[in-house]
C-alpha positions, -999 to +999 in steps of 0.1 A: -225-522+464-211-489+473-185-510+498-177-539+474-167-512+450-143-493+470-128-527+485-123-537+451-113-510+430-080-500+453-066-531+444-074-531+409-097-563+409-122-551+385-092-555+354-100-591+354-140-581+340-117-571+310-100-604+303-130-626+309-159-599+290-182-629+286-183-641+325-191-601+324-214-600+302-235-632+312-232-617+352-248-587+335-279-605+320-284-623+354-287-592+370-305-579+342-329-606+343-331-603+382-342-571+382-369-575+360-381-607+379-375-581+414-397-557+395-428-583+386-430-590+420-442-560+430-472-568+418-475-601+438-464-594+473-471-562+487-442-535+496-447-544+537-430-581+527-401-567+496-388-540+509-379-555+546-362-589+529-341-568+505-331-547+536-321-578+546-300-592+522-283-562+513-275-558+554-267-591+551-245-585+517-227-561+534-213-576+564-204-606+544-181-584+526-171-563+554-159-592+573-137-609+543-102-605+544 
């Protein structure tokens, strides 16, 4: 997130969030809602499985992003 933020806030890409608030605001809930959903399944599959596959994606995530011109 860290490098999705500093790509994207040099070239002033976060003003469009202000002229569409409710794509914002419904991306918010998602995530929202995601995290909640994240956070039940910590009771279901144990920390050995979650943690590695978020590692994942975010690794993942990040050289999606770091590749894209």
């Amino acid at each position: 997130m860290l490098v999705a933020f500093a790509r994207y806030s040099r070239d002033g890409s976060f003003a469009v969030l202000g002229a569409n608030l409710r794509f914002t605001m419904v991306m918010a809930a998602g995530s929202v809602a995601g995290a909640v959903l994240g956070g039940l399944l910590l009771g279901v599959f144990p920390d050995a499985v979650l943690i590695p596959a978020l590692a994942l994606i975010l690794l993942v995530s990040a050289v999606k992003l770091a590749r894209h011109e």
